[in-house]
KEKE-3310 file (N, C-alpha, C; in steps of 0.2 Angstrom, whole numbers, plus 5000, padded with zeros to 4 digits):
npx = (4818:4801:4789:4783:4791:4801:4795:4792:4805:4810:4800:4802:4816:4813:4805:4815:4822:4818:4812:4801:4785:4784:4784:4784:4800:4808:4820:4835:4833:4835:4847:4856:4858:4858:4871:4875:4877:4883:4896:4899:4899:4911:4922:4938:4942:4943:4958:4965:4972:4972:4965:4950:4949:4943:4927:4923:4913:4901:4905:4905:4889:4888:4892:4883:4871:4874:4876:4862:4854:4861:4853:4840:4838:4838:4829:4811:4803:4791:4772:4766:4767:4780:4773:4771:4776:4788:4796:4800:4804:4815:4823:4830:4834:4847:4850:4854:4866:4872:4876:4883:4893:4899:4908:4918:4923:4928:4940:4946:4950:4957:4968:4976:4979:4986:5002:5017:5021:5035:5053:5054:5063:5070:5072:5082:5092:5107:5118:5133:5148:5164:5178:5193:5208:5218:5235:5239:5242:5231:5220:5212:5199:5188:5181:5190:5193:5201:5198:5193:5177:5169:5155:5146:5133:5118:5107:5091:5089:5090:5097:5100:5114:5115:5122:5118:5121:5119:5111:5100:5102:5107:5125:5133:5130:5127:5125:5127:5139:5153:5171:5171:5160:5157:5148:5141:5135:5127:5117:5103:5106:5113:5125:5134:5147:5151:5163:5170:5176:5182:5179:5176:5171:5156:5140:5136:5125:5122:5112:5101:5093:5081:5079:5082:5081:5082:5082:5084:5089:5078:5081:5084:5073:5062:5066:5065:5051:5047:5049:5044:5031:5031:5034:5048:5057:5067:5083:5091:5108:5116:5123:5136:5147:5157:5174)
npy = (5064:5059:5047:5044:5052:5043:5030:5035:5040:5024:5018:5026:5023:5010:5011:5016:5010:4998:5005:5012:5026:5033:5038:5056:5063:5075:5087:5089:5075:5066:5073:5070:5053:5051:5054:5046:5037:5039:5040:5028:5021:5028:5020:5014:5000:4983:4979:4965:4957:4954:4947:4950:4944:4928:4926:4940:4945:4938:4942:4954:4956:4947:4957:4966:4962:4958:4969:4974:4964:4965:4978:4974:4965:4977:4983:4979:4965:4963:4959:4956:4954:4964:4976:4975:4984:4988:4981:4980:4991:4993:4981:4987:4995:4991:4986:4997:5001:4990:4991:5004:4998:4988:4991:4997:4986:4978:4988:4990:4975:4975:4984:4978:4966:4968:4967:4978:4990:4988:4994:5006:5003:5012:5021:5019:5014:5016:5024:5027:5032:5030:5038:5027:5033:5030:5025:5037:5053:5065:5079:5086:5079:5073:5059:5049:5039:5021:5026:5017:5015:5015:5008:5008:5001:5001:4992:4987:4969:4959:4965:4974:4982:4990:4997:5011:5015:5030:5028:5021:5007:4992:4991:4986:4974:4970:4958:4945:4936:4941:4941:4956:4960:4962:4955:4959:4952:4957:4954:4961:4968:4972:4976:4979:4979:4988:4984:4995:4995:5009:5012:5018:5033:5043:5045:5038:5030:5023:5011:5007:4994:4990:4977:4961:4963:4955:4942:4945:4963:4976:4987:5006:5014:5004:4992:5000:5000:4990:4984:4994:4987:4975:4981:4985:4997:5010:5016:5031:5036:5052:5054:5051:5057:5052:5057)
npz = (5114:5110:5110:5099:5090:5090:5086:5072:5065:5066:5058:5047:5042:5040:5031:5018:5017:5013:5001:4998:5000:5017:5032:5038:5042:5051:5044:5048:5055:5045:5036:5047:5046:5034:5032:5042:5034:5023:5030:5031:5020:5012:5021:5018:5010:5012:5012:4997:5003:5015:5027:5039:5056:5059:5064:5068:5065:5074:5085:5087:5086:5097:5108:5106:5108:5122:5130:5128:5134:5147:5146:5145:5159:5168:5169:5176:5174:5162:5163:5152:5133:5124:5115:5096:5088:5095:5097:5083:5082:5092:5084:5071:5078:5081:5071:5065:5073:5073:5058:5060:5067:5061:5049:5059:5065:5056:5052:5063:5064:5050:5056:5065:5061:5049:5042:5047:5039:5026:5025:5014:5000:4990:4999:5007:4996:4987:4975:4966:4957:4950:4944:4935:4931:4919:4911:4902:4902:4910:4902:4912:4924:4918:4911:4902:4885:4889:4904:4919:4925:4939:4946:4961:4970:4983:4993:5000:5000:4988:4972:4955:4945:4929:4914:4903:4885:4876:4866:4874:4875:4883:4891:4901:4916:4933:4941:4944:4954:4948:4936:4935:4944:4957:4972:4988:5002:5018:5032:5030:5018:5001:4993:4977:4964:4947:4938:4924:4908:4900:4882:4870:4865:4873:4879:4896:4906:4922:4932:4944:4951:4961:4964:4958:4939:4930:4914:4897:4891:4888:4881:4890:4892:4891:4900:4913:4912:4911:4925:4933:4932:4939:4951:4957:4962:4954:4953:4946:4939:4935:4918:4912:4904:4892:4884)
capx = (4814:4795:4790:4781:4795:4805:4791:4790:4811:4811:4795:4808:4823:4811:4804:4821:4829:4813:4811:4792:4785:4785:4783:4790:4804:4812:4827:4840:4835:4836:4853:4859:4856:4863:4879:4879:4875:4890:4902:4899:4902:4919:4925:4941:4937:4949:4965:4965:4979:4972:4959:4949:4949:4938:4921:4924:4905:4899:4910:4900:4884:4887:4891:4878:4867:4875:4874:4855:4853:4861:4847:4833:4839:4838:4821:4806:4801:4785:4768:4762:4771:4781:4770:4777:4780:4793:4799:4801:4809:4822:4826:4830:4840:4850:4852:4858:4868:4878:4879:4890:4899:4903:4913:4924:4925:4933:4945:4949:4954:4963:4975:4979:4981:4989:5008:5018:5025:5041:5053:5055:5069:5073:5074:5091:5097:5113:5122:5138:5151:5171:5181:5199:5211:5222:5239:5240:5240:5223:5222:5204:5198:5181:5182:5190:5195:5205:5199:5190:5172:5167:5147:5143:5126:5119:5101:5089:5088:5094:5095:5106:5116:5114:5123:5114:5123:5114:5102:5098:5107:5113:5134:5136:5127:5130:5117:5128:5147:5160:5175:5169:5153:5158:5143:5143:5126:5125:5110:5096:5109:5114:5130:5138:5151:5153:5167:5167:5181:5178:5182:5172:5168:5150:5138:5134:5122:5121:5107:5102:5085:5080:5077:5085:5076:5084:5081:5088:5087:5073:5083:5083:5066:5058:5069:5063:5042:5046:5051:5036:5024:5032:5035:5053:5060:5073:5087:5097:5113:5116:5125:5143:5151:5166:5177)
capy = (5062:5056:5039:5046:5053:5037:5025:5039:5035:5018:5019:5030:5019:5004:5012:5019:5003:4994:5010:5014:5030:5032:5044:5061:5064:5081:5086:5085:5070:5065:5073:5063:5044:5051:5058:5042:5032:5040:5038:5020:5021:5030:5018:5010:4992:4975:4975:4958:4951:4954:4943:4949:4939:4923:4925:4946:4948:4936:4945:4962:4954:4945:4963:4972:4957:4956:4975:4973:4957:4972:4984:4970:4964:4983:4983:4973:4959:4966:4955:4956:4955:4969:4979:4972:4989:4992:4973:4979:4997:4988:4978:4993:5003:4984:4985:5003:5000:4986:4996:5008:4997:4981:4992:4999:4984:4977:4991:4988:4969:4978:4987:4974:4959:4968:4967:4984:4993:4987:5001:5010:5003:5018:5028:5014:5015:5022:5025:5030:5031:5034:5035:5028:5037:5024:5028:5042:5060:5069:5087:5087:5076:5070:5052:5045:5033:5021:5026:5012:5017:5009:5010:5005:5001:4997:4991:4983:4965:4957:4971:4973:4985:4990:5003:5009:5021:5036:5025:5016:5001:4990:4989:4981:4972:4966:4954:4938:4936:4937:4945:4961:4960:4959:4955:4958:4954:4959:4955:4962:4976:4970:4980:4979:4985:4987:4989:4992:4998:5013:5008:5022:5042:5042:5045:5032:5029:5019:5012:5003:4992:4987:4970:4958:4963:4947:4943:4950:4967:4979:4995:5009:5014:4996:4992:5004:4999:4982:4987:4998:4984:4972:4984:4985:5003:5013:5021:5029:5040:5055:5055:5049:5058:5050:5060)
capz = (5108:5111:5110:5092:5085:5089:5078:5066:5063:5065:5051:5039:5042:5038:5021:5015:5015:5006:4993:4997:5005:5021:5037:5036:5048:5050:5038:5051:5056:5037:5036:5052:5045:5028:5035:5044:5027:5020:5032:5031:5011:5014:5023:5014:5006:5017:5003:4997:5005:5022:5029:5046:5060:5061:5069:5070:5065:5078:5093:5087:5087:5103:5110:5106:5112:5130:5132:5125:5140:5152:5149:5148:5168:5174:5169:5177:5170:5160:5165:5145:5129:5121:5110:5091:5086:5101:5097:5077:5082:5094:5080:5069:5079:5083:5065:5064:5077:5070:5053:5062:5071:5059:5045:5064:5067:5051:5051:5068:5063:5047:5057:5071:5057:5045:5046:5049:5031:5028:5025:5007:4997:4988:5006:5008:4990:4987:4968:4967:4950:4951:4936:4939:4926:4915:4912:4899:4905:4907:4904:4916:4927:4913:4911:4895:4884:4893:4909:4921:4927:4945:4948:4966:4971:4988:4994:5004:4999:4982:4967:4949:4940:4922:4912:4898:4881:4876:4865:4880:4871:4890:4891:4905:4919:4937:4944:4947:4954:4940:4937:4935:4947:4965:4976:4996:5007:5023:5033:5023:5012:4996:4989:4972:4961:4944:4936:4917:4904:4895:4878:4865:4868:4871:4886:4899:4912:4929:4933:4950:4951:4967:4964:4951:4935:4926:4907:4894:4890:4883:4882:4895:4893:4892:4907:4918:4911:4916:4933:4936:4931:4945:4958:4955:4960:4949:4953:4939:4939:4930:4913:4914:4897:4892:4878)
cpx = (4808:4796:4787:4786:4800:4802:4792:4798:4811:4806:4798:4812:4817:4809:4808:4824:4824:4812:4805:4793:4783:4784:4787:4795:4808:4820:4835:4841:4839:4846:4859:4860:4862:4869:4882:4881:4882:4896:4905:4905:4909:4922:4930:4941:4943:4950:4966:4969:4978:4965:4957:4947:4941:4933:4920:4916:4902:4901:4905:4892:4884:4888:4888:4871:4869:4874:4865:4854:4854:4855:4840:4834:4839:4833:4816:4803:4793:4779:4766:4768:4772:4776:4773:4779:4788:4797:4804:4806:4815:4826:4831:4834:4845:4854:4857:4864:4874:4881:4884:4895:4902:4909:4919:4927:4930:4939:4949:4953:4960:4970:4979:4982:4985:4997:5011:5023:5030:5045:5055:5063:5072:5076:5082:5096:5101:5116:5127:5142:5159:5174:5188:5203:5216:5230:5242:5238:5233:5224:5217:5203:5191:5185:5183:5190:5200:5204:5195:5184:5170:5159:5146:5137:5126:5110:5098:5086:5093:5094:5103:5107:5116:5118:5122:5117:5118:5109:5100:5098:5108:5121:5135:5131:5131:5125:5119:5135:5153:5165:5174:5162:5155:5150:5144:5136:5130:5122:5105:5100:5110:5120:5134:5140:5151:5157:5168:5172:5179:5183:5179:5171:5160:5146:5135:5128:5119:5113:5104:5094:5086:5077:5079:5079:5076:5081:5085:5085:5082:5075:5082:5077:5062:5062:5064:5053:5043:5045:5048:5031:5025:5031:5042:5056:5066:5077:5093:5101:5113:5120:5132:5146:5157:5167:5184)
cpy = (5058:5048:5041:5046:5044:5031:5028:5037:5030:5017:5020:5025:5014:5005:5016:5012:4998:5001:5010:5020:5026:5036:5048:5062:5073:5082:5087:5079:5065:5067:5070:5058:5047:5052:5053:5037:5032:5041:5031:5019:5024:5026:5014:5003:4988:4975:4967:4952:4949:4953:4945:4942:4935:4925:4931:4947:4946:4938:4950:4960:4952:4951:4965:4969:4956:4963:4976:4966:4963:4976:4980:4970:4968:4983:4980:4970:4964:4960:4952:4957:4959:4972:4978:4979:4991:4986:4976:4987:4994:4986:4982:4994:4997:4986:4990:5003:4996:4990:4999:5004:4991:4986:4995:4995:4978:4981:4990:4982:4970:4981:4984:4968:4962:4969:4975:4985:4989:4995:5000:5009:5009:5022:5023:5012:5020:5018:5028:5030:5036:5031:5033:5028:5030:5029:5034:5048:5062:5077:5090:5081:5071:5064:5049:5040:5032:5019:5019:5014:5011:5011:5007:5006:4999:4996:4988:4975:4963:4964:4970:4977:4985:4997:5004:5015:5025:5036:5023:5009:4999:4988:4985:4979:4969:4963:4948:4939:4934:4943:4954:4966:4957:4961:4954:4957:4953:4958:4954:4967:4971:4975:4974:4981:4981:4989:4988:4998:5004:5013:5014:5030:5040:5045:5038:5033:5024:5020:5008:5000:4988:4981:4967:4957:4956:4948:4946:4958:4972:4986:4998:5010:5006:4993:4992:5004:4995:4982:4987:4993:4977:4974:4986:4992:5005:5017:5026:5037:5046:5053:5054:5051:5058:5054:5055)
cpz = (5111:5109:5100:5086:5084:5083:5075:5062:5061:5057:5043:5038:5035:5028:5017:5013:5011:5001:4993:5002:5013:5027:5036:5042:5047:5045:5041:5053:5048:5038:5040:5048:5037:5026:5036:5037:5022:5023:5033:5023:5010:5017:5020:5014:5010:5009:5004:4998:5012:5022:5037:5050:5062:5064:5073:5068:5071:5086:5090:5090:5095:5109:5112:5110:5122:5131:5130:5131:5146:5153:5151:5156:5171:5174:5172:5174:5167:5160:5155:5139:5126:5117:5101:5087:5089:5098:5089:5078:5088:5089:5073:5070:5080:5076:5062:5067:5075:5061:5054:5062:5068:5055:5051:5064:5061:5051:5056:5067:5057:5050:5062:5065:5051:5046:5045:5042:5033:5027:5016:5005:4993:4995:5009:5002:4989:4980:4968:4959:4952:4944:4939:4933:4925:4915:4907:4903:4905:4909:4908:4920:4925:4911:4902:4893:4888:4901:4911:4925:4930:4949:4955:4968:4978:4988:4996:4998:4993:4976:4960:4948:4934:4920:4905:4894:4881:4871:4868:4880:4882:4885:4895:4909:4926:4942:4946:4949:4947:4942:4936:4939:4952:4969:4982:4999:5014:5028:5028:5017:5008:4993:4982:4967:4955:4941:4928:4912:4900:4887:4871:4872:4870:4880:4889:4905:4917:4930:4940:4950:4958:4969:4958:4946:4930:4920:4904:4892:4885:4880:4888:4899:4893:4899:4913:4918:4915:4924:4935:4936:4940:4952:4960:4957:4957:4952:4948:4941:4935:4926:4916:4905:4897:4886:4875)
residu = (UNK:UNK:UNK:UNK:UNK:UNK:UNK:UNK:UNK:UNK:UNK:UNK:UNK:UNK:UNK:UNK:UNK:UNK:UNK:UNK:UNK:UNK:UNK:UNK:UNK:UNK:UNK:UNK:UNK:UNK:UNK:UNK:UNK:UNK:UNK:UNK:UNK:UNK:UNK:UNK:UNK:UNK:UNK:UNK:UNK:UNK:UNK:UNK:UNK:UNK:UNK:UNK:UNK:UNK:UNK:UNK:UNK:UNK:UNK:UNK:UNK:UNK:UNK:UNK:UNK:UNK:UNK:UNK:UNK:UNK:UNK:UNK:UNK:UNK:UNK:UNK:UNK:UNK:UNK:UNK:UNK:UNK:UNK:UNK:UNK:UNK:UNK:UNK:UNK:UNK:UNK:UNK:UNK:UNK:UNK:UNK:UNK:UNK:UNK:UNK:UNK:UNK:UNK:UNK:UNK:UNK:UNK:UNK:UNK:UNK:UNK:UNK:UNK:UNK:UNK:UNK:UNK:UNK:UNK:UNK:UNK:UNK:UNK:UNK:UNK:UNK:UNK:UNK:UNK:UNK:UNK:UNK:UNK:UNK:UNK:UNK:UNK:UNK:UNK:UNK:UNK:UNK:UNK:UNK:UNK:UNK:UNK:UNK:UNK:UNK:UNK:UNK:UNK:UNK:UNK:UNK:UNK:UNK:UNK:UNK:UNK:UNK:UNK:UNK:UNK:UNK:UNK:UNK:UNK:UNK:UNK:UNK:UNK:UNK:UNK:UNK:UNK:UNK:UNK:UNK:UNK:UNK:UNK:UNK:UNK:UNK:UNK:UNK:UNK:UNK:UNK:UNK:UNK:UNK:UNK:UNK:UNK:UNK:UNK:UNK:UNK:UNK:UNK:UNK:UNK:UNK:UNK:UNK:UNK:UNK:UNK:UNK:UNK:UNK:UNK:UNK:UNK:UNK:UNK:UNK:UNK:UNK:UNK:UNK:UNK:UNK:UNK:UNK:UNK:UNK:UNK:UNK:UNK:UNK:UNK:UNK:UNK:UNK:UNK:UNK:UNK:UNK:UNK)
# end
């Protein structure tokens, strides 16, 4: 590239970013800067919980400054002072320059400061349901009056059981230790069982929240709103039809 073409750039940059004409520059060159322009803009925005690290602008600048000191001292010192065009297109491409390389350089500190996923409570939750038959004969093995339905849950961290009619009415609940709410932790797991009389025909449903939703209840579907709004994941059973 000529030393022409080079002013005639720096010139465009300069009256693109003030919004007056300007020198014409070729429509690749054009297409270049606006390619670059927009891979900047694509860049994904620091989520707000993650802070780059301290004084990550002034490392980039001090960079680009000691590699710009490097090429001065290869140079011979010059008797006369730069020409202020040359001084004013350095400054330019310095400025393009860091363009690229500040938004790397954020994502670079996003992926070193931010800490490492945890893992997906759902991909360790486990729902389970046994019926244990009462003492009258059964002509089938479909869970009736009588029998005793045992919901086990398992799951990373704290979490509750709910079991909700087929309004989505809750019957029972297992979120604290009681007699019918055995709670085991482990480590990080959380296991617990619920065991819960069946007492009426009707259908039932097991429902597993991966984090103690606590309160009283809003029904099934309000439940499982609440939940989503927290961040709360759901796990629910199929239908449990008692006769």
């Amino acid at each position: 590239m000529t030393e022409r073409r080079r002013d005639d750039d720096a010139e465009w940059l300069l009256a693109r970013e003030r919004g007056v004409p300007g020198p014409n520059v070729s429509e690749t060159t054009a297409a270049r800067y606006e390619r670059l322009q927009g891979l900047i803009q694509e860049l994904p925005e620091t989520p707000g919980d993650v802070a780059p690290r301290a004084g990550w602008q002034q490392a980039v600048f001090a960079a680009i400054d000691a590699e710009g000191d490097v090429a001065v001292a290869a140079r011979p010192t010059p008797d006369v002072e730069p020409h202020p065009r040359l001084t004013r297109r350095a400054t330019l491409l310095r400025w393009v320059a860091l363009a690229a390389i500040a938004p790397l350089a954020a994502i670079a500190a996003i992926l070193f400061l931010r800490p490492p996923p945890g893992p997906d409570p759902v991909a360790f939750a486990t729902l389970g349901v046994e019926v244990v038959h009462g003492g009258d004969a059964h002509r089938s093995d479909d869970p009736s009056v009588g029998d005793r339905m045992i919901v086990r849950g398992a799951v990373l961290g704290a979490g509750e059981l709910r079991v909700y009619d087929e309004d989505g009415a809750e019957r029972a609940r297992c979120s604290v230790p009681a007699a019918d709410c055995v709670i085991e932790r482990h480590e990080s797991r959380t296991k617990l069982q619920l065991t819960m009389q069946l007492r009426a025909p009707g259908v039932l449903r097991p429902v597993l929240f991966a984090a103690p939703l606590t309160g009283p209840s809003a029904g099934l579907d309000g439940d499982v709103a609440a939940a989503g709004r927290v961040g709360i994941s759901v796990i629910t059973h199929e239908p449990i039809r008692v006769r």
